[in-house]
C-alpha positions as a printed Julia matrix, in Angstrom:
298×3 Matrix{Float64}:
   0.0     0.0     0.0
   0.97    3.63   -0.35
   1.35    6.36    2.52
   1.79    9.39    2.65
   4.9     9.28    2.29
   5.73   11.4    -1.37
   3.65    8.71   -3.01
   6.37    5.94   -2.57
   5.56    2.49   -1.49
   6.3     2.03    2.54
   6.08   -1.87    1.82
   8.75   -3.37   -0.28
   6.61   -6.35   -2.69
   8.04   -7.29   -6.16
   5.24   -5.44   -7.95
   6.06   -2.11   -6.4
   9.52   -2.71   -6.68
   9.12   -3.9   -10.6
   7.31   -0.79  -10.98
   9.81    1.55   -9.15
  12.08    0.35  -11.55
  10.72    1.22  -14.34
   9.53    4.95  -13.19
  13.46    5.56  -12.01
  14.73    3.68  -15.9
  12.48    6.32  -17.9
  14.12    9.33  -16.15
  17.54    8.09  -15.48
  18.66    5.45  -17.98
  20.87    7.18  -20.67
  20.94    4.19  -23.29
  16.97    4.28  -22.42
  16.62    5.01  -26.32
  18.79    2.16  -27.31
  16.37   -0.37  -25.56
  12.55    0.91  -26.56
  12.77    3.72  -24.04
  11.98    1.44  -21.47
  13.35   -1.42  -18.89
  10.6    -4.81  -19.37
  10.66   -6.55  -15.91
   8.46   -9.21  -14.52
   7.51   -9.63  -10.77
   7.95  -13.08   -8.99
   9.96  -14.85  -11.2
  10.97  -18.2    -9.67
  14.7   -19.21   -8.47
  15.38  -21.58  -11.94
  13.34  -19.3   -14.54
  16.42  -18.9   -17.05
  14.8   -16.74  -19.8
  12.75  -13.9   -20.26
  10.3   -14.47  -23.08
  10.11  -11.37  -25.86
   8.27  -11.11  -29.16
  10.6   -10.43  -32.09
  10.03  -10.25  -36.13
  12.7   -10.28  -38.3
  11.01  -10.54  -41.25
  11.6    -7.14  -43.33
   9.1    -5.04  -45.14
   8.63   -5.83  -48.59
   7.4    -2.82  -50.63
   5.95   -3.53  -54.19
   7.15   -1.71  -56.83
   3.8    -0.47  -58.07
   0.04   -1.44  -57.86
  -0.27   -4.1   -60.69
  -2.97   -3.39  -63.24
  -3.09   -5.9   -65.99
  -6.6    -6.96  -67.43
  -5.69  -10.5   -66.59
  -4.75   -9.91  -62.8
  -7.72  -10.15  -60.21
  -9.74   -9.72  -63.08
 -10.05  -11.84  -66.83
  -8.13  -15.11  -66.69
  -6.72  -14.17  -63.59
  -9.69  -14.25  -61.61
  -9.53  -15.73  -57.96
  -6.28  -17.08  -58.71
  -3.97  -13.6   -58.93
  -3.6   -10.25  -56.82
  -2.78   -6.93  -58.67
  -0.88   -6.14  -54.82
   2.23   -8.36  -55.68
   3.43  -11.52  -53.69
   1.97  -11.47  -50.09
   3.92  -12.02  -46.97
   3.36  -13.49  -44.04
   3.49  -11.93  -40.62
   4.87  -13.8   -37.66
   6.07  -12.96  -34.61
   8.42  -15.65  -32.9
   8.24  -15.78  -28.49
  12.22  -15.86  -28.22
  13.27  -16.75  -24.82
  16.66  -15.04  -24.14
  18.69  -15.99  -20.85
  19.36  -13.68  -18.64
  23.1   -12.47  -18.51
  23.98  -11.19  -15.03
  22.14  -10.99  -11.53
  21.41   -8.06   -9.64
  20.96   -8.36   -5.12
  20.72   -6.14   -1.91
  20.59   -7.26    1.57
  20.09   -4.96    4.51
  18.38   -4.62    7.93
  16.21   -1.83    9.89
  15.65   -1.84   13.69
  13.02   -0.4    15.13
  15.46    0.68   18.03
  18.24    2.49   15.84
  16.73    3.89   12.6
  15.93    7.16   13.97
  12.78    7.58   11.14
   9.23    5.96   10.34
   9.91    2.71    9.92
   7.35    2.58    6.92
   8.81    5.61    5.7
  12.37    4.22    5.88
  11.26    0.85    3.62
   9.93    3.58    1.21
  13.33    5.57    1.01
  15.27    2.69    0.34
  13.26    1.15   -2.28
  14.15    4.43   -4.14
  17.5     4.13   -3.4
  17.73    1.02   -4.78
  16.02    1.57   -7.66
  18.14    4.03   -8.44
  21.28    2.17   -7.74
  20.17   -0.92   -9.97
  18.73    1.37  -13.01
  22.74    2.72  -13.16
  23.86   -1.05  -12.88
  21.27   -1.28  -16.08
  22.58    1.54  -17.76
  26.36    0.48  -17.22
  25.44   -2.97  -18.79
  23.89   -1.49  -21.61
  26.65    0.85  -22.35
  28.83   -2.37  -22.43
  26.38   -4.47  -24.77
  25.71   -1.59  -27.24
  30.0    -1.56  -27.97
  30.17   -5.16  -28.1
  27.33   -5.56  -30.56
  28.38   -2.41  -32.95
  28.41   -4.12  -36.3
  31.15   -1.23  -37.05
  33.32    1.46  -36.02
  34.25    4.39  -36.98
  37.1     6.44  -35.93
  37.25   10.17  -35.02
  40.79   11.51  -35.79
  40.3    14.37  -33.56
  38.15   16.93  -32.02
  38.71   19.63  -34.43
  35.52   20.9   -35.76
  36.63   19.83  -39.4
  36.8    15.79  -37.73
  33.84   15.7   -35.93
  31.92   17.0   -39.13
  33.38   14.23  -41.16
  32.92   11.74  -38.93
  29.07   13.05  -39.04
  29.25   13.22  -42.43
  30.26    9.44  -42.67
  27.84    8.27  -40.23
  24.7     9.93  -41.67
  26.01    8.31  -45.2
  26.29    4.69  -43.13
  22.72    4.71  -42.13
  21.29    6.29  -45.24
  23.22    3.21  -47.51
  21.72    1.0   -45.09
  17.98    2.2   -45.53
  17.83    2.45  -41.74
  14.05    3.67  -40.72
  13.53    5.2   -37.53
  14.92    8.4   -35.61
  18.91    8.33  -35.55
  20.27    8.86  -32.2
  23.95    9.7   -31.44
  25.09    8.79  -27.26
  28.33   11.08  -27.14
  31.31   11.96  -24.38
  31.29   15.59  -23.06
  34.17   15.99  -24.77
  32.29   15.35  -28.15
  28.98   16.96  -26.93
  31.09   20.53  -26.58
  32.7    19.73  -29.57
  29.11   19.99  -31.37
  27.82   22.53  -29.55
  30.78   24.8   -30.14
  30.67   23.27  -34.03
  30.91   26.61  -36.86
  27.57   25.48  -38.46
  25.5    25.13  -35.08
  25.46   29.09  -35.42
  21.67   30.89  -34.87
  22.08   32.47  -38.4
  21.72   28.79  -39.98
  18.78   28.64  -37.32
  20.69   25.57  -35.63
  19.34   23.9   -32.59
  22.45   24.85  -30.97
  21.93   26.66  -27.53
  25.35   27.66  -26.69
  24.35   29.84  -23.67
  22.74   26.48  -21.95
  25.19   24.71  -23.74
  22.63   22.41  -25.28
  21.97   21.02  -28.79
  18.98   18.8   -29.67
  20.14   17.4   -33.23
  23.03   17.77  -35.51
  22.8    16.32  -39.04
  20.31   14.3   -38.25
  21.02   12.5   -35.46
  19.5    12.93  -31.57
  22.48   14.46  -29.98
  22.57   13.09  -26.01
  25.48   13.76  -24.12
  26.44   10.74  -21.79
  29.2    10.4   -18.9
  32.72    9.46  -19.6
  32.34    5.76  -17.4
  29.44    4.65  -19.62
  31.78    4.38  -22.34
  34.09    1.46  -23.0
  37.88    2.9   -22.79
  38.88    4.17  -25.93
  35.16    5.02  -27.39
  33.39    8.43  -27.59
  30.13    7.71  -28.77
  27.41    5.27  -29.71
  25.05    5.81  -32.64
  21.64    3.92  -33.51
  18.69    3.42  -34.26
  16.08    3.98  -31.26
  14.23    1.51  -30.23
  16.42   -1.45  -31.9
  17.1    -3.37  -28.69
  15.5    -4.89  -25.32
  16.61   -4.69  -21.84
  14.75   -6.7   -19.18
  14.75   -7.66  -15.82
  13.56  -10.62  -13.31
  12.79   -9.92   -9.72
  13.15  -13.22   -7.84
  11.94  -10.92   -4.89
  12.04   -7.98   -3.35
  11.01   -8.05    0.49
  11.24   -7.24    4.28
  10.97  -10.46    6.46
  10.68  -10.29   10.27
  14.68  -11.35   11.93
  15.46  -13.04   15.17
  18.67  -10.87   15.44
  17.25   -7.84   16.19
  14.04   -5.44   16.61
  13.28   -5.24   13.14
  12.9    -6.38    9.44
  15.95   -7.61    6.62
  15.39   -5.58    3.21
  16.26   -7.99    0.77
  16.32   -8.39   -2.96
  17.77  -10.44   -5.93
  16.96  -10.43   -9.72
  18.86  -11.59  -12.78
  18.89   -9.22  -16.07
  20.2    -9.12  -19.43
  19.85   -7.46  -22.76
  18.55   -8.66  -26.38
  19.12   -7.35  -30.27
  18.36   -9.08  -33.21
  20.92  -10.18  -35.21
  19.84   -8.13  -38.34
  19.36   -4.92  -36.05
  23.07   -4.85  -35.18
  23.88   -3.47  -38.58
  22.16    0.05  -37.11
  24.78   -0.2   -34.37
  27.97    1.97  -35.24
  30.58    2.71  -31.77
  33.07    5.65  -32.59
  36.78    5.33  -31.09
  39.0     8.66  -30.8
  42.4     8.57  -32.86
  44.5     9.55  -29.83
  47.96    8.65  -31.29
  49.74   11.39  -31.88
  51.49   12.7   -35.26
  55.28   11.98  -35.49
């Protein structure tokens, strides 16, 4: 149940936790675009549940080339046994179970006697807190399955304003070769984020969506610019680029609870969960990782 308590949950159960989680991955997750702009978790999974079950499609859009209309198509000789729409295909989506890659667990105690708050309160607090604490395990994990599942990578030679348009340049010609549908979304270092911002043709006079006063920029040739901490990178890299949406990351709460102990005046806070992350094998070709020359010229 809820209290008054900022509208957190003062009991710890897997549902509230399952849905603290994904509140706190919406704001918080950085890669949040990467995976479908959201974490799927399920509630109450049992101890030797090994897979989280997802609907997938690979199969790829066929477009006809034009709406057929010969006499003898649907029509004449062709009646009942022809379309003028072209060859139909089938649409099926496959349940994929995908194992989970890594576990996720907290264990702590509250005593009635030493907590110095409302106890319910206190239960409420640290749910947040550790909602908070696993959605940045999450996002580190992600960071680390985006590079390793980059079908490519470029390189930026430096940060000079003539390199970083280049490397744009090159990236924005990758995904248009690769008739990639779907909003393009660059994760970037600070380093690279000022680097854009501060970039000759994100001037006001080319009505660019360059702030330079807040220091902000929402696109730059075509791509959804979002500036990302230097740890969420793998060493060597400066950015990610993709298409949104392209990947899952999930989540299975084995539980999430406070149980009565004989030790002391009060209740153990304990949870455990195992989590992973999931891309089809034809989406990785959307996935490009950028590495920064950093030899220098001799």
């Amino acid at each position: 149940m809820a209290g008054e308590n900022n509208n957190l949950a003062v009991r710890s159960y897997q549902k509230q936790f399952k849905e603290l989680l994904q509140a706190v991955y919406q704001k918080q997750a950085y890669f949040s675009e990467f995976f479908g702009g959201g974490i799927e978790a399920l509630d109450g999974v049992t101890h030797n549940k090994t897979a989280f079950s997802i609907k997938t499609s690979d199969i790829p859009v066929v477009i006809g080339t034009e709406y057929n209309k010969d006499p003898n198509v649907a029509f004449g000789t062709g009646t009942a046994n022809s379309t003028r729409f072209g060859p139909r295909t089938e649409i099926i989506y496959t349940d994929t179970d995908v194992p989970y890659d890594w576990e996720w667990a907290f264990h702590e105690g509250i005593d009635r006697h030493t907590v110095n708050n409302n106890f319910d309160a206190t239960v409420a607090d640290r749910s947040e807190l550790h909602a908070q604490a696993k959605v940045q395990m999450f996002d580190n994990k992600g960071g680390a399955f985006i590079s390793a599942n980059a079908d490519r990578t470029e390189t930026l030679a430096d940060l000079s304003s003539a390199a970083v348009l280049k490397l744009f340049n090159d990236l924005s010609n990758a995904y248009v070769n690769m008739e990639a549908v779907g909003q393009k979304v660059a994760w970037v270092k600070p380093e690279l984020y000022n680097a854009i911002v501060d970039h000759p043709i994100t001037t006001s006079a080319k009505h660019s969506g360059a702030n330079i006063d807040a220091n902000n920029i929402i696109t730059f040739k075509g791509f959804r610019i979002k500036e990302v901490p230097d740890a969420k990178f793998q060493e060597g890299e400066v950015a990610y680029t993709s298409i949104a949406g392209v990947g899952k990351q999930f989540t299975g709460i084995n539980t999430a609870r406070t149980i009565p102990s004989e030790d002391f005046d009060g209740v153990a806070f304990q949870g455990a969960g195992k989590a992973g992350e999931f891309i089809l094998p034809a989406n990785k070709k959307a996935v490009i990782k950028v590495v920064l020359n950093d030899t220098p010229e001799g």
